[in-house]
Backbone as XML, in Angstrom:
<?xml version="1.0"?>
<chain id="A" units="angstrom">
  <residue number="1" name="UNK">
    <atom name="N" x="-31.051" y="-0.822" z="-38.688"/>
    <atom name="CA" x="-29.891" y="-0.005" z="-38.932"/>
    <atom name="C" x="-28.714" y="-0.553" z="-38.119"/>
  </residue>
  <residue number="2" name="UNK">
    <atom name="N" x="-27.266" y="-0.488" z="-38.843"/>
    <atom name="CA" x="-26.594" y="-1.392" z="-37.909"/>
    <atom name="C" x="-25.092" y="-0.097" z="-37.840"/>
  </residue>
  <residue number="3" name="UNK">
    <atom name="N" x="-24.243" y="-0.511" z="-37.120"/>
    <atom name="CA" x="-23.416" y="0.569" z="-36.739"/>
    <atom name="C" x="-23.132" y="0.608" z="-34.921"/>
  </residue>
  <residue number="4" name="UNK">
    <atom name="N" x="-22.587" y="1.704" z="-34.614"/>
    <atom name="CA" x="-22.216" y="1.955" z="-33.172"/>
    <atom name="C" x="-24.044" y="2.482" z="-32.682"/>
  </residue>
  <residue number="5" name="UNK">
    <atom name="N" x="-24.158" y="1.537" z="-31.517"/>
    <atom name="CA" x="-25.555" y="2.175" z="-30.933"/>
    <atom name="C" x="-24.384" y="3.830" z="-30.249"/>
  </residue>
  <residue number="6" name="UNK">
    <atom name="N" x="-25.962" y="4.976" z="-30.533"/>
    <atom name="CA" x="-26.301" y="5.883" z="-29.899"/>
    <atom name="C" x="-25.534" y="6.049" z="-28.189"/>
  </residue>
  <residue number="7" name="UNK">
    <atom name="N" x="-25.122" y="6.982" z="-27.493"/>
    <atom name="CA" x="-24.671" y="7.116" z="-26.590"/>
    <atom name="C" x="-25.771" y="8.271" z="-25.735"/>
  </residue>
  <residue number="8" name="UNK">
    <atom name="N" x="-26.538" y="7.126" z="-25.047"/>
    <atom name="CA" x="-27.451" y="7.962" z="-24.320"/>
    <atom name="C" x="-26.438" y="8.983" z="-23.249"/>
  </residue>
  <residue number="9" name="UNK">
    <atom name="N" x="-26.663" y="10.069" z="-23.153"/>
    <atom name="CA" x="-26.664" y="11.359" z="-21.853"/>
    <atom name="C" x="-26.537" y="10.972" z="-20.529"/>
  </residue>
  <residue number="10" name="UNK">
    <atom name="N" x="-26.941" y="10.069" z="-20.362"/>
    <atom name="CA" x="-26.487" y="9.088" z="-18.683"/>
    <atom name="C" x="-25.343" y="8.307" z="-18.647"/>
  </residue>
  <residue number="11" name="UNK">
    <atom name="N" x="-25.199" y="7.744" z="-19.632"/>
    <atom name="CA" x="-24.131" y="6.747" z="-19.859"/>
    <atom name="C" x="-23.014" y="7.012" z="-19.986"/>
  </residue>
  <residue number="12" name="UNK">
    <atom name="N" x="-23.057" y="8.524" z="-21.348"/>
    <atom name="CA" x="-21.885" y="9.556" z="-21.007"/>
    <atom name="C" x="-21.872" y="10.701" z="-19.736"/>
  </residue>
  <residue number="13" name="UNK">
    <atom name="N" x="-22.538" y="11.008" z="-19.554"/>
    <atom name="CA" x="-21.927" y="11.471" z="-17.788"/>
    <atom name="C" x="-21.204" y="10.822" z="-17.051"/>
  </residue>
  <residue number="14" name="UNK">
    <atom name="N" x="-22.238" y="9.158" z="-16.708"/>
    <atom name="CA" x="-21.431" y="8.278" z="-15.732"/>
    <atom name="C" x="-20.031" y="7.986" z="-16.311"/>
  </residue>
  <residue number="15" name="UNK">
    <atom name="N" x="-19.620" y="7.844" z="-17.573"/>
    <atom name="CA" x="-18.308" y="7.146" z="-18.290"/>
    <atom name="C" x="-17.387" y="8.527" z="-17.783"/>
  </residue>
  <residue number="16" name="UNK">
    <atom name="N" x="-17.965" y="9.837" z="-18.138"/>
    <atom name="CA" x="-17.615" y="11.256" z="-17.786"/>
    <atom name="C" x="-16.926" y="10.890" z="-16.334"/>
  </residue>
  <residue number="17" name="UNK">
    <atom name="N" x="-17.648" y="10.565" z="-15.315"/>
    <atom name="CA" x="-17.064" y="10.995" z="-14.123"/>
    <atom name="C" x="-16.161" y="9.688" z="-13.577"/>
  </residue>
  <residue number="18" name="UNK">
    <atom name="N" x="-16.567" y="8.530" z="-14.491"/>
    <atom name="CA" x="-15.548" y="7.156" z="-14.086"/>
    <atom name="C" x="-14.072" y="7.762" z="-14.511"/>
  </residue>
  <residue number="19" name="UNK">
    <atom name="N" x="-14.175" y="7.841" z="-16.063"/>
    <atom name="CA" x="-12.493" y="8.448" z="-16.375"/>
    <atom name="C" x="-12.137" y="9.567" z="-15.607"/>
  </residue>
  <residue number="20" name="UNK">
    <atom name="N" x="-12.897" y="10.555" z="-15.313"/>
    <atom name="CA" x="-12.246" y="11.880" z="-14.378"/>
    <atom name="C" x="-11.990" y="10.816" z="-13.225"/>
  </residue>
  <residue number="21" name="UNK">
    <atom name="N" x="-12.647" y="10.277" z="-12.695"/>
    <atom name="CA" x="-12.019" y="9.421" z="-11.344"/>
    <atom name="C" x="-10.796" y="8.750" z="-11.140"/>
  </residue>
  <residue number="22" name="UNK">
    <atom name="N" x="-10.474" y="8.180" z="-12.293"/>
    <atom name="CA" x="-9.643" y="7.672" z="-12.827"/>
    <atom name="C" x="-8.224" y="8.239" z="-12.783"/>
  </residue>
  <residue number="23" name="UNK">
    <atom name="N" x="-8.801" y="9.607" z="-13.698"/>
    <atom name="CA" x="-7.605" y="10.218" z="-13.806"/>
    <atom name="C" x="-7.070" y="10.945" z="-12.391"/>
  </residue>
  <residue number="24" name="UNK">
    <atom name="N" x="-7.996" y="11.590" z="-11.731"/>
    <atom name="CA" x="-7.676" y="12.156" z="-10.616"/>
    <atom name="C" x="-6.837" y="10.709" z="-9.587"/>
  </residue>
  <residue number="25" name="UNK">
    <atom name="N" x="-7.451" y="9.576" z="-9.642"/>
    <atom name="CA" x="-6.332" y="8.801" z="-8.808"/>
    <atom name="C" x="-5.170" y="8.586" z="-9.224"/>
  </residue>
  <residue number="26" name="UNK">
    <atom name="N" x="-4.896" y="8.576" z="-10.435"/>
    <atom name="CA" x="-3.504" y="8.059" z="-11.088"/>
    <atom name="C" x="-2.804" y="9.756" z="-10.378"/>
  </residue>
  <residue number="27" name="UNK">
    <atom name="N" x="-2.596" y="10.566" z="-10.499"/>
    <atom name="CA" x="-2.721" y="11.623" z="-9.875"/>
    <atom name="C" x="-2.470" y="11.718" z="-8.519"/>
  </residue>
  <residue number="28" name="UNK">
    <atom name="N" x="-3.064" y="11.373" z="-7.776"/>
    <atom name="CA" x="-3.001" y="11.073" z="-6.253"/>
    <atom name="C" x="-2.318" y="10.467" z="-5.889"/>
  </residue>
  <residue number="29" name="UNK">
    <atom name="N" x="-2.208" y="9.550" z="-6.309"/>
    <atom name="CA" x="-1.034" y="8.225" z="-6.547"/>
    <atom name="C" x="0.201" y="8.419" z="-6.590"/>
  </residue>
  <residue number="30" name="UNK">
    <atom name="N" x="0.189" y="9.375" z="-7.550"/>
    <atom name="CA" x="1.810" y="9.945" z="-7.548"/>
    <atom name="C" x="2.178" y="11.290" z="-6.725"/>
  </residue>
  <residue number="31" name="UNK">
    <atom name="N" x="1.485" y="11.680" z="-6.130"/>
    <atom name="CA" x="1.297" y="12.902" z="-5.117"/>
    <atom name="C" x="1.667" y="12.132" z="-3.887"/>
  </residue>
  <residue number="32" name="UNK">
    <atom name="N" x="0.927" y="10.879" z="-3.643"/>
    <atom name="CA" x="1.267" y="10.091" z="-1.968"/>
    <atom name="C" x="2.366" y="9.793" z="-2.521"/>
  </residue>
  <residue number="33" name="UNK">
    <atom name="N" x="3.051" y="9.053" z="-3.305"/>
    <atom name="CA" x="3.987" y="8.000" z="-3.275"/>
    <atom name="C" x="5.173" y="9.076" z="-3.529"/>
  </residue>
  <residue number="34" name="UNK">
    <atom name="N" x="5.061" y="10.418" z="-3.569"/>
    <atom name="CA" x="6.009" y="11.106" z="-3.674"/>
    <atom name="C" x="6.026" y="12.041" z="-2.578"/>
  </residue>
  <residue number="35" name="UNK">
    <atom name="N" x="5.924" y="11.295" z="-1.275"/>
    <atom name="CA" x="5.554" y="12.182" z="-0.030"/>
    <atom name="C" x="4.672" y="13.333" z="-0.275"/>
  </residue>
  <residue number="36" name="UNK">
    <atom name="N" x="3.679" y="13.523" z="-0.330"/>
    <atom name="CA" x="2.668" y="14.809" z="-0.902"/>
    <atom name="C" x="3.261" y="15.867" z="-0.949"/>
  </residue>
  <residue number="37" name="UNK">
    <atom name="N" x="4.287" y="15.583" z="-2.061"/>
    <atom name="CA" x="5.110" y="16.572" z="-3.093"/>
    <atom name="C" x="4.484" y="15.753" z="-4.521"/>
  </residue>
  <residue number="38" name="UNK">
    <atom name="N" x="4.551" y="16.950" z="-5.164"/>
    <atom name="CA" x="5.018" y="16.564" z="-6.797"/>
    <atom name="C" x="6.245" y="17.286" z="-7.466"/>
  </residue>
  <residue number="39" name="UNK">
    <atom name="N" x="7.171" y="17.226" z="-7.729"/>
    <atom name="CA" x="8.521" y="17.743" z="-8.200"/>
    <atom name="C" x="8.100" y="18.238" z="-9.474"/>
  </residue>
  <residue number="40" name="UNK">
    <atom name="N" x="8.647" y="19.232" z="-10.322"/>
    <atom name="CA" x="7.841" y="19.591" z="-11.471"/>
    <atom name="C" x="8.527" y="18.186" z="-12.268"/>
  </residue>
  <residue number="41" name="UNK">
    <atom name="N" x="9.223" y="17.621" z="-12.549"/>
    <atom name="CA" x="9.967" y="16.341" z="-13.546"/>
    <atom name="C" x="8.494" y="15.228" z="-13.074"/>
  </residue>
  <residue number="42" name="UNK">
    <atom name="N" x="8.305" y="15.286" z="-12.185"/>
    <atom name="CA" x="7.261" y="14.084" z="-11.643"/>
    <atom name="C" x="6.143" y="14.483" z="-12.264"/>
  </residue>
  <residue number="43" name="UNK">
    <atom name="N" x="5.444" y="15.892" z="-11.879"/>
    <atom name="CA" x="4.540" y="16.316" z="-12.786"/>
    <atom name="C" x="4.356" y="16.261" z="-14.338"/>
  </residue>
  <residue number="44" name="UNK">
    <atom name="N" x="5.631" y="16.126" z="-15.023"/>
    <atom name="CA" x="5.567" y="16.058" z="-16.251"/>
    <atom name="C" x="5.312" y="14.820" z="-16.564"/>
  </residue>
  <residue number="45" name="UNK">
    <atom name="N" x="5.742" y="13.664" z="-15.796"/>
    <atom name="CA" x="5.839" y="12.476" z="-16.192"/>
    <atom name="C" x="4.103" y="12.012" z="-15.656"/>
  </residue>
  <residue number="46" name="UNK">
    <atom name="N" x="3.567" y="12.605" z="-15.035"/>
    <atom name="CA" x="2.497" y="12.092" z="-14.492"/>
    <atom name="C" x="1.441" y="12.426" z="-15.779"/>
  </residue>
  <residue number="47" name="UNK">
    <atom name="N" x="1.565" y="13.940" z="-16.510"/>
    <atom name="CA" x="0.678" y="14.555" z="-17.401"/>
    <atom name="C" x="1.057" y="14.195" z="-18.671"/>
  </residue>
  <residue number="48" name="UNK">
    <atom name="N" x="2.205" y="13.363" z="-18.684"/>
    <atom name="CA" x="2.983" y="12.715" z="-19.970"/>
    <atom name="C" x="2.121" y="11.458" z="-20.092"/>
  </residue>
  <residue number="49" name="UNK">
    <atom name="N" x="2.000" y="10.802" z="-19.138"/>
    <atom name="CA" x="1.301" y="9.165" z="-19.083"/>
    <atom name="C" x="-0.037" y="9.328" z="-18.881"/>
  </residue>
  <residue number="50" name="UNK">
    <atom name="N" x="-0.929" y="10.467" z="-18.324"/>
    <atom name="CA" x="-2.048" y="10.743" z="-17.664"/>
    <atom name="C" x="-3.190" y="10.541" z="-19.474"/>
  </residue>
  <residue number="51" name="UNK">
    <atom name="N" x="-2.615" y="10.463" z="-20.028"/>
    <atom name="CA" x="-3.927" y="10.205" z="-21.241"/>
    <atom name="C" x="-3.976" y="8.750" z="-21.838"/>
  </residue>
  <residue number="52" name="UNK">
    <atom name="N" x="-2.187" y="8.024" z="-21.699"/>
    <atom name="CA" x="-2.534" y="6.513" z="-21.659"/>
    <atom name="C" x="-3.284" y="5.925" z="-20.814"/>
  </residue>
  <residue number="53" name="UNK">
    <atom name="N" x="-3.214" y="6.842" z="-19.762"/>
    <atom name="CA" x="-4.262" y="5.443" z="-18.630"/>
    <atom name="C" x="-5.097" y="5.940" z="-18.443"/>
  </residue>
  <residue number="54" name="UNK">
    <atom name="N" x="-5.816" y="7.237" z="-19.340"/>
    <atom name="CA" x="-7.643" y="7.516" z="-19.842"/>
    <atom name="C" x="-8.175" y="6.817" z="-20.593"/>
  </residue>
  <residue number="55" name="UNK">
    <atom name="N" x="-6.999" y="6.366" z="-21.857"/>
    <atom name="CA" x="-7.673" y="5.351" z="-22.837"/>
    <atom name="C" x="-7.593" y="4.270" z="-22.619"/>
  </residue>
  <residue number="56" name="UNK">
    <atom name="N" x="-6.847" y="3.722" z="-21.495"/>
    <atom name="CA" x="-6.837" y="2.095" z="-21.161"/>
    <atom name="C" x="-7.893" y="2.346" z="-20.148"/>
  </residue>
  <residue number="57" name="UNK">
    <atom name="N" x="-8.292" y="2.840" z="-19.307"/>
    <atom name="CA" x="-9.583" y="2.584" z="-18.244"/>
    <atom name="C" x="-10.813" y="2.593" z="-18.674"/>
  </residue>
  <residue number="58" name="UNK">
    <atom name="N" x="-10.802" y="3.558" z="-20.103"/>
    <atom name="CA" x="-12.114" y="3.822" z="-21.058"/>
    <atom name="C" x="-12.516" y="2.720" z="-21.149"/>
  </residue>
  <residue number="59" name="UNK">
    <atom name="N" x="-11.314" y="2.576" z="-22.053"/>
    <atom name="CA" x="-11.915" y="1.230" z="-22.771"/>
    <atom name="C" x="-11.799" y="-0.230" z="-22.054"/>
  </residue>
  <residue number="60" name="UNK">
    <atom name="N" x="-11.173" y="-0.808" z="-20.958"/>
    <atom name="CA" x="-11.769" y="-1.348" z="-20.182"/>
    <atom name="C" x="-12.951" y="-1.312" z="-19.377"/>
  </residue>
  <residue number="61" name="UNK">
    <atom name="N" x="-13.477" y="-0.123" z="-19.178"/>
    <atom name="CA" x="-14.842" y="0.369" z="-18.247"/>
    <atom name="C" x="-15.775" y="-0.153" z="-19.297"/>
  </residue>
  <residue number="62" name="UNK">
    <atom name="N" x="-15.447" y="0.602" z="-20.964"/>
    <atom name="CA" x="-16.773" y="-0.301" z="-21.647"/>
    <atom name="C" x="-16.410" y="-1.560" z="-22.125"/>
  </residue>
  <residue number="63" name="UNK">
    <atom name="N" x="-15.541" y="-2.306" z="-22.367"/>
    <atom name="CA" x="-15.598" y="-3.933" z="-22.626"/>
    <atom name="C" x="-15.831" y="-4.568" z="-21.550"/>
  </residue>
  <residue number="64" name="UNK">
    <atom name="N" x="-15.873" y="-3.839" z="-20.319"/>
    <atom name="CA" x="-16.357" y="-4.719" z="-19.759"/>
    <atom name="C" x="-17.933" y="-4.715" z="-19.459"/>
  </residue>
  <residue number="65" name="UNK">
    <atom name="N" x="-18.588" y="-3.613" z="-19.795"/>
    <atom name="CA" x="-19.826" y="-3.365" z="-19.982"/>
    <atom name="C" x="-20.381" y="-2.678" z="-18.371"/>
  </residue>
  <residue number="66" name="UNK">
    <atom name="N" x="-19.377" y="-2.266" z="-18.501"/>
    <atom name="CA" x="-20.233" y="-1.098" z="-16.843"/>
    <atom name="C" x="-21.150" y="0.050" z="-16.812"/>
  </residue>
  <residue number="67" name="UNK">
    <atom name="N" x="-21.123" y="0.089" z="-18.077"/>
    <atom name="CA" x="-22.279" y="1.099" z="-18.972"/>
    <atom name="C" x="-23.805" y="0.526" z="-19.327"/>
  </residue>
  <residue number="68" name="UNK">
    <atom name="N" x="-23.698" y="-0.827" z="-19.717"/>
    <atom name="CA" x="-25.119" y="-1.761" z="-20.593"/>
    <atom name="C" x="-26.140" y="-0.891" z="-19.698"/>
  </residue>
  <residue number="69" name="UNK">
    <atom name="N" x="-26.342" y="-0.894" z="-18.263"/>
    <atom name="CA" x="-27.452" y="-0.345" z="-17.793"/>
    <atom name="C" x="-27.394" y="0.548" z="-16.482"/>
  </residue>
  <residue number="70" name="UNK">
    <atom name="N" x="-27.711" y="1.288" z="-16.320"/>
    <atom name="CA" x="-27.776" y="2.467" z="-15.180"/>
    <atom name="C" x="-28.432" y="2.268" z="-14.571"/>
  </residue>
  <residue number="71" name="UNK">
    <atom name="N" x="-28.542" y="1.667" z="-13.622"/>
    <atom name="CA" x="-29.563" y="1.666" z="-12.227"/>
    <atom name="C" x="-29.354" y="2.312" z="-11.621"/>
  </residue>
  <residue number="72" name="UNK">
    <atom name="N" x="-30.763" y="2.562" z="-10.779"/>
    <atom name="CA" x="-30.733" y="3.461" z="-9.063"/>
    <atom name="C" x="-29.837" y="2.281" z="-8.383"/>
  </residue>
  <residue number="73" name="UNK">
    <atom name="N" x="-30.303" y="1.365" z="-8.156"/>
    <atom name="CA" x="-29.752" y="0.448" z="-7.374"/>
    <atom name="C" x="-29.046" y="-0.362" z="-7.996"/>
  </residue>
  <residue number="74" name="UNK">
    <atom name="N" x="-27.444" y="-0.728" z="-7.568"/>
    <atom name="CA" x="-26.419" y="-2.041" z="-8.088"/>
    <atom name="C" x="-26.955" y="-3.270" z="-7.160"/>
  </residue>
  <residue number="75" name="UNK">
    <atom name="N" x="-26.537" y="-4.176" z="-7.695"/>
    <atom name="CA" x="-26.238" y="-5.568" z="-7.478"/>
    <atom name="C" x="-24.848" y="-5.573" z="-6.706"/>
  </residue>
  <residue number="76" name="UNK">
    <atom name="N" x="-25.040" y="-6.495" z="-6.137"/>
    <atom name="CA" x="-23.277" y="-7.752" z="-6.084"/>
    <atom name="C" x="-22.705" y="-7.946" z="-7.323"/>
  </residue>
  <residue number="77" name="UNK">
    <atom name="N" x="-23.299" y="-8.506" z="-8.121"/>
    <atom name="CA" x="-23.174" y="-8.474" z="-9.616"/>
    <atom name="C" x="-22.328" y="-7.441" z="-9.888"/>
  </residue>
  <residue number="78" name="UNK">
    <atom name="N" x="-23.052" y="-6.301" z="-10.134"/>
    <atom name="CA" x="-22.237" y="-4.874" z="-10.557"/>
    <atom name="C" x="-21.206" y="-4.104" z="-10.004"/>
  </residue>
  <residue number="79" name="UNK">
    <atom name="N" x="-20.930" y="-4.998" z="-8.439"/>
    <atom name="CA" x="-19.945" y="-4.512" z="-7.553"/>
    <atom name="C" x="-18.472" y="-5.443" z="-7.939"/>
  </residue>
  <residue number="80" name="UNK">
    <atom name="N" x="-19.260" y="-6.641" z="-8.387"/>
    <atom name="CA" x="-17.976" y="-7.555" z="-8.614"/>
    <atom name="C" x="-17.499" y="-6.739" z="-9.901"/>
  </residue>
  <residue number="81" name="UNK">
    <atom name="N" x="-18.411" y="-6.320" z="-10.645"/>
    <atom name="CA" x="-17.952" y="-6.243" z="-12.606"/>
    <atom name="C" x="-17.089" y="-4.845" z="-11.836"/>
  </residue>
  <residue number="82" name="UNK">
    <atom name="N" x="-17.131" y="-3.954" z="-11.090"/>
    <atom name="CA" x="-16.538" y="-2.887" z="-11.173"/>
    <atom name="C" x="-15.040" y="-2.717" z="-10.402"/>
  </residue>
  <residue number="83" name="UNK">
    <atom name="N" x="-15.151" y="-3.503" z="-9.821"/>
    <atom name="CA" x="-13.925" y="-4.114" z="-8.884"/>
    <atom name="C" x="-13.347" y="-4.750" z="-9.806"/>
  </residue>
  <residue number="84" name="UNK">
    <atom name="N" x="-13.160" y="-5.948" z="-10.963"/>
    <atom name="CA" x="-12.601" y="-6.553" z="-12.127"/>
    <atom name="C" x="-12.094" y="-5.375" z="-12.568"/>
  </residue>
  <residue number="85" name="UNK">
    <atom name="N" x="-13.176" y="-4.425" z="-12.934"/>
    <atom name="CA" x="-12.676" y="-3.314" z="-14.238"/>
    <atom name="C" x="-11.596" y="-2.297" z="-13.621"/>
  </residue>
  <residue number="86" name="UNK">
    <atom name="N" x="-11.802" y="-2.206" z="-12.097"/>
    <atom name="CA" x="-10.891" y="-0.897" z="-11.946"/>
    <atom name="C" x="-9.388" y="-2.230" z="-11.748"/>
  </residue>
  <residue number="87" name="UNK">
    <atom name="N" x="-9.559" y="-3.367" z="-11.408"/>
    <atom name="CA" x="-8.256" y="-4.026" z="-10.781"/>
    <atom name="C" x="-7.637" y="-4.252" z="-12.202"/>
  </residue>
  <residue number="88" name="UNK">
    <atom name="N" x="-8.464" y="-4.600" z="-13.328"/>
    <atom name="CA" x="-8.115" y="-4.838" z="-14.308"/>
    <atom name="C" x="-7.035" y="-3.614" z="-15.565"/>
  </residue>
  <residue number="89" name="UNK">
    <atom name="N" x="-7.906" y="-2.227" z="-14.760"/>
    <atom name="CA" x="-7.283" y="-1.550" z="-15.097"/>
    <atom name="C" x="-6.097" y="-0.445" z="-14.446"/>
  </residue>
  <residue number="90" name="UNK">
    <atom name="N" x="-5.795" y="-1.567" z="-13.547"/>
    <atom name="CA" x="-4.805" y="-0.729" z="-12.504"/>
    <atom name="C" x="-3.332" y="-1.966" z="-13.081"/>
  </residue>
  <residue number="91" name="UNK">
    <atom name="N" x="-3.683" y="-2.837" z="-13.484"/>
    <atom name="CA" x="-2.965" y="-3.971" z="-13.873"/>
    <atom name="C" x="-2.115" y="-4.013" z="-15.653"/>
  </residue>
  <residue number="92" name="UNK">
    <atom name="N" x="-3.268" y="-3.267" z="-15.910"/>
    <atom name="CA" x="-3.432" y="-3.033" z="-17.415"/>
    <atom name="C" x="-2.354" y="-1.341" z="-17.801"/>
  </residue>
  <residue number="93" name="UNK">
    <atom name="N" x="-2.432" y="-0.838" z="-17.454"/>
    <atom name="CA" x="-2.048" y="0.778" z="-17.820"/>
    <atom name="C" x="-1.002" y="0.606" z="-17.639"/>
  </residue>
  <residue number="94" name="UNK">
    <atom name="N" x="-0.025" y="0.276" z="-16.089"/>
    <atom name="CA" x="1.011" y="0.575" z="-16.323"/>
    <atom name="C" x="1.685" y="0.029" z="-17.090"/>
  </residue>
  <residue number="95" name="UNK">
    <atom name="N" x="1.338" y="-1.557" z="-17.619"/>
    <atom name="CA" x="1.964" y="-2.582" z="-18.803"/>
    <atom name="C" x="1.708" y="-1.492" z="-19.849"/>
  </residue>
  <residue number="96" name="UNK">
    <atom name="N" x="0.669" y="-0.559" z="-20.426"/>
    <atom name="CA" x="0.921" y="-0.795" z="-21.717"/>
    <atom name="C" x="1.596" y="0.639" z="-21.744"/>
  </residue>
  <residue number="97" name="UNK">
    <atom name="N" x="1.743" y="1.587" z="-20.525"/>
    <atom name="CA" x="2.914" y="2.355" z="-20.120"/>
    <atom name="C" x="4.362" y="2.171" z="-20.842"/>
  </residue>
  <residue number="98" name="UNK">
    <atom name="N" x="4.421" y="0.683" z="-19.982"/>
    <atom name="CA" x="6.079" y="0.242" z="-20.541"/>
    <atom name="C" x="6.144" y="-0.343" z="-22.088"/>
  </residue>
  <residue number="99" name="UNK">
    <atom name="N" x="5.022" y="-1.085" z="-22.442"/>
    <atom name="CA" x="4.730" y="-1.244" z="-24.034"/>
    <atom name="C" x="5.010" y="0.397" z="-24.947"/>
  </residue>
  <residue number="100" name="UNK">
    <atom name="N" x="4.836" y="1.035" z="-24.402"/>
    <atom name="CA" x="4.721" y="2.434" z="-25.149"/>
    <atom name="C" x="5.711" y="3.528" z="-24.927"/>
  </residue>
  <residue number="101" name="UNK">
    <atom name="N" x="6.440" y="2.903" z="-23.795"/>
    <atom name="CA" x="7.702" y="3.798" z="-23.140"/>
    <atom name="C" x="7.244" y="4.876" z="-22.990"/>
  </residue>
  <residue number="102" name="UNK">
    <atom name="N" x="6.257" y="5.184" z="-22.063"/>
    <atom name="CA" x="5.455" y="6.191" z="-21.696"/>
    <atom name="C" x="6.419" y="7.296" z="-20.819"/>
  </residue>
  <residue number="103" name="UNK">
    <atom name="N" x="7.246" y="6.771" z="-19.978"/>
    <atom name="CA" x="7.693" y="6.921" z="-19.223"/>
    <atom name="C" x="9.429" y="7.835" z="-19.375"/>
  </residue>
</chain>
């Protein structure tokens, strides 16, 4: 049978709490860098952009395959792939931000 494999219950949790992570830093981010204030105009702009850079971290987290397998225990391996994916996607969002005039 060919198509999208199945989304095992582990895989979506872990993807679950990577994007909430995600989102909660983009978040934080703009809370420090705005002296730990948020202005309500800042807030809007943060909850205005806050779903482009859910779907750019998504979908960097799975092309890059940080999902293929769930271990108890990571590798070096899996420390490097996750360090790529979050730098990749700290690099990535705000470009496609300005691609999209998110802002």
């Amino acid at each position: 049978m060919t198509g999208v494999p199945r989304l095992n219950p582990r895989t979506a949790l872990a993807m679950l709490h990577d994007v909430a992570a995600a989102a909660a830093a983009w978040v934080f981010a703009f809370w420090l860098r705005l002296n730990l204030e948020l202005p309500p105009d800042y807030a809007d702009v943060t909850l205005h952009t806050l779903p482009v850079v859910i779907c750019v971290q998504a979908a960097i987290f799975w092309r890059l395959g940080l999902y293929r397998g769930i271990w108890r225990y990571a590798s070096l391996h899996d420390l490097r792939l996750i360090v790529l994916a979050v730098g990749a996607g700290a690099l990535v969002a705000p470009f496609a931000l300005v691609l999209l005039r998110c802002s």
